[in-house]
C-alpha positions as CSV (number, residue, x, y, z in Angstrom):
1,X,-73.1,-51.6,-18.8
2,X,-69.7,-52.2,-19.9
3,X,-68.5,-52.5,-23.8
4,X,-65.7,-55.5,-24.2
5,X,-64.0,-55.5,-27.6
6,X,-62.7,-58.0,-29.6
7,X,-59.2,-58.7,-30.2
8,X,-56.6,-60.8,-32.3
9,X,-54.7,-62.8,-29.8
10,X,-52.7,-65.2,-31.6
11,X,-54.9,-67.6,-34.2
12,X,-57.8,-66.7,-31.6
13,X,-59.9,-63.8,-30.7
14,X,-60.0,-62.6,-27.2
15,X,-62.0,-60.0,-25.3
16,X,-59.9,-58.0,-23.0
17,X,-61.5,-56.8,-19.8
18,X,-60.9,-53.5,-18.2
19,X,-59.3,-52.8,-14.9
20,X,-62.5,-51.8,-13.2
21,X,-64.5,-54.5,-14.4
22,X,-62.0,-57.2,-13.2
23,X,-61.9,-55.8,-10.0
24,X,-66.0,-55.7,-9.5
25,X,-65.7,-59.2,-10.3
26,X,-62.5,-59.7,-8.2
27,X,-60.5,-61.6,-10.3
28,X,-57.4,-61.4,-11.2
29,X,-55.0,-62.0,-14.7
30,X,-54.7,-66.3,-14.2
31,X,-58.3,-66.5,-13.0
32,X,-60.9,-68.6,-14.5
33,X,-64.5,-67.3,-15.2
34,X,-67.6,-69.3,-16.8
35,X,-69.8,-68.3,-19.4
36,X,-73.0,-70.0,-19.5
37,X,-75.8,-69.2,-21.7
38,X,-79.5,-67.8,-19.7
39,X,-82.7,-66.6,-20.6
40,X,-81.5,-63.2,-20.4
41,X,-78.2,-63.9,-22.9
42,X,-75.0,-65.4,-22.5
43,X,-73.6,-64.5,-18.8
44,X,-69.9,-64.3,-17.5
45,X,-69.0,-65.3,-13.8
46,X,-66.3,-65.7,-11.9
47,X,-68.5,-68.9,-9.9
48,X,-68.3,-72.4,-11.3
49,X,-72.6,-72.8,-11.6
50,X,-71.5,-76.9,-10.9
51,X,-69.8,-75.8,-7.7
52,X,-72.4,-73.6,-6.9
53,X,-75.3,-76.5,-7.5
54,X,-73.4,-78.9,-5.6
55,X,-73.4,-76.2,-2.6
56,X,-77.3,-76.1,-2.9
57,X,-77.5,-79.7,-2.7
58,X,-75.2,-79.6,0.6
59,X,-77.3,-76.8,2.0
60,X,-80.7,-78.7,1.6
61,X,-79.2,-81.9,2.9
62,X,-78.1,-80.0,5.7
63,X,-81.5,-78.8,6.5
64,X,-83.1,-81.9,6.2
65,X,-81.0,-83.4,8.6
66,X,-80.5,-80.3,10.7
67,X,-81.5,-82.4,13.6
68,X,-79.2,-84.7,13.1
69,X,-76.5,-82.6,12.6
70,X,-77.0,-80.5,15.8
71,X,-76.9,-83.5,17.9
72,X,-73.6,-84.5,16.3
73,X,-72.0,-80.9,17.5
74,X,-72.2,-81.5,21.3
């Protein structure tokens, strides 16, 4: 588990994220990350959870019409 502080930055507060942590997460200073709020607590991610819904709805698309899609490809 990692510990973020908060800090003065400007008229705002900011947490600043250590090194390590941004490279686990492989982003970079410029980056966006999301914070949405779970079950478990409030969660940051480097993903966009919209992009990431949208992708499910491609994949089962994709699957339904896998048929489809395969005869398209020759």
């Amino acid at each position: 588990m990692d510990v973020l502080k908060l800090t003065q930055v400007g008229n705002s507060v900011g947490v600043i994220l250590p090194r390590d942590l941004l490279r686990r997460m492989n982003v970079d200073k410029g980056d966006q990350v999301f914070v949405t709020q779970s079950p478990a607590g409030w969660v940051l991610t480097p993903y966009d959870p919209t992009v990431a819904e949208q992708v499910e709805a491609g994949r089962k698309f994709m699957k339904q019409y896998r048929d489809t899609f395969r005869e398209l490809a020759k």
